[in-house]
C-alpha positions as YAML, in Angstrom:
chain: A
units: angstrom
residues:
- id: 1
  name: UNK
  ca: [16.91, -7.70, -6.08]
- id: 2
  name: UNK
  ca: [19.07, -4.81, -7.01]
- id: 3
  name: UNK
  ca: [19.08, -4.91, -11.07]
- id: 4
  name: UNK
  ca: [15.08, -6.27, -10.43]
- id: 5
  name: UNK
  ca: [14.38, -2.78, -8.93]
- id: 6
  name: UNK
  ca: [16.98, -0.95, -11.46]
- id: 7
  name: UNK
  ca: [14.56, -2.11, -14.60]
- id: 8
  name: UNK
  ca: [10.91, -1.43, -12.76]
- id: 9
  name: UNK
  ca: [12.53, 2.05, -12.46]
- id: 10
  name: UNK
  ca: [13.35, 2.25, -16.00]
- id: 11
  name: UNK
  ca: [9.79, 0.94, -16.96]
- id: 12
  name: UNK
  ca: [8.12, 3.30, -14.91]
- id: 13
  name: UNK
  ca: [10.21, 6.42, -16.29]
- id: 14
  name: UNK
  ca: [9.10, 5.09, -19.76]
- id: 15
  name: UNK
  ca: [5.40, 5.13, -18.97]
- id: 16
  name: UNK
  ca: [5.55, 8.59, -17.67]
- id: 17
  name: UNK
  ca: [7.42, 9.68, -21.06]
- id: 18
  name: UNK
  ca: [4.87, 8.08, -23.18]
- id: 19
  name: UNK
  ca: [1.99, 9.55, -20.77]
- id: 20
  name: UNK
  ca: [3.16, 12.95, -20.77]
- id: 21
  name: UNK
  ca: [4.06, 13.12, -24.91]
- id: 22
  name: UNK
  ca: [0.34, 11.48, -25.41]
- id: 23
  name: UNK
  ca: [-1.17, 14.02, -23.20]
- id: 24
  name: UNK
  ca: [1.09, 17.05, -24.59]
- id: 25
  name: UNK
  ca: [-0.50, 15.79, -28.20]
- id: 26
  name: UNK
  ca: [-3.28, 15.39, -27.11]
- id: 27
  name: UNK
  ca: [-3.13, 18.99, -26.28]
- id: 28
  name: UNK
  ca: [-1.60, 20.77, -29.53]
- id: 29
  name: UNK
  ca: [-3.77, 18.18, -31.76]
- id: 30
  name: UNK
  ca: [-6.92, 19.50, -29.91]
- id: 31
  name: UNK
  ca: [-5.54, 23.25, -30.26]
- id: 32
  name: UNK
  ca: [-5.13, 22.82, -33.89]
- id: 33
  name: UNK
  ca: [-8.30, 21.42, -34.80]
- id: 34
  name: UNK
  ca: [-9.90, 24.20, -32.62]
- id: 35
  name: UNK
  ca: [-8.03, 26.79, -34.08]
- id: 36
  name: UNK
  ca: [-8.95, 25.31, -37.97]
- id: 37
  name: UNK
  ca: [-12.58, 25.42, -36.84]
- id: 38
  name: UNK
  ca: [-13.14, 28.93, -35.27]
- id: 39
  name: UNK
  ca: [-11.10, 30.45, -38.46]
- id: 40
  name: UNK
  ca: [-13.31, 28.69, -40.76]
- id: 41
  name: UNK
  ca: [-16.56, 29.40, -39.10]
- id: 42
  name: UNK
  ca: [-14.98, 32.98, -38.28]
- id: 43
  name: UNK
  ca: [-15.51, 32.87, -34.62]
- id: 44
  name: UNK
  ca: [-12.01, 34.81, -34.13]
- id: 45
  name: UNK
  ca: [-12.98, 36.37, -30.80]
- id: 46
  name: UNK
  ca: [-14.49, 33.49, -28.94]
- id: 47
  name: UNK
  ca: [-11.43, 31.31, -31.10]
- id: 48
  name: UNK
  ca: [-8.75, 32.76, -29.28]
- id: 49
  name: UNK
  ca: [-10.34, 31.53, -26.12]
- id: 50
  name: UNK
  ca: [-10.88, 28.09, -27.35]
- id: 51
  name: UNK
  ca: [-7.41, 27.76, -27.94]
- id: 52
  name: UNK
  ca: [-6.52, 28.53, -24.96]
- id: 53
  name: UNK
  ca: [-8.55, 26.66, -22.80]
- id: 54
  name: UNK
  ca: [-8.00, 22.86, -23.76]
- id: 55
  name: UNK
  ca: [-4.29, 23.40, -22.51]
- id: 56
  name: UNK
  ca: [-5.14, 25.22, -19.35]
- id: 57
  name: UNK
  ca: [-7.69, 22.33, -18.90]
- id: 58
  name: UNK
  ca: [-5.03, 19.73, -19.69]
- id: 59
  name: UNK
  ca: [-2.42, 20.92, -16.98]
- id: 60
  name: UNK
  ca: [-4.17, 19.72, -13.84]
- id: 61
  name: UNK
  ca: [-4.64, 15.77, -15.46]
- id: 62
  name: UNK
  ca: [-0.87, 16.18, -16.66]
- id: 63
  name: UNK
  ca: [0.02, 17.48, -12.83]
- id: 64
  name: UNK
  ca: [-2.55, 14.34, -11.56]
- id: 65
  name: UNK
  ca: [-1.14, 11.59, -14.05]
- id: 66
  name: UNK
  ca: [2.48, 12.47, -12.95]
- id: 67
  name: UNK
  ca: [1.60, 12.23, -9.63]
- id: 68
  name: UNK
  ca: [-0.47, 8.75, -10.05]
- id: 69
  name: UNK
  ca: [2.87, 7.59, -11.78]
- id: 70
  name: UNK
  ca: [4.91, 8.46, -8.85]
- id: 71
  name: UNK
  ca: [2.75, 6.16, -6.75]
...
């Protein structure tokens, strides 16, 4: 029972890992693309906003898929 619950705790730590690194790209792919958009249509102003808004966005289903993990 012991080494049973040893590896379902080293599964689970795995799938957080791979959730959080595919949400954190998720994040800086999304920033980049934004960011290569707004300079090439010259929307500097309303760019800087853009890029920062996916991440701020991002943080509460990061906080929510750590916590669904935990469950």
């Amino acid at each position: 029972m012991a080494e049973k619950s040893e590896q379902d705790h080293a599964i689970d730590k795995i799938r957080k890992r791979k959730v959080l690194y595919f949400v954190l790209s998720l994040t800086v792919l999304s920033g980049i693309i934004t960011g290569i958009i707004n300079i090439n249509l010259g929307f500097w102003e309303q760019g800087v906003f853009i890029n920062i808004a996916p991440p701020l966005v991002m943080i509460p289903v990061v906080i929510i898929a750590i916590r669904k993990n935990k469950l």
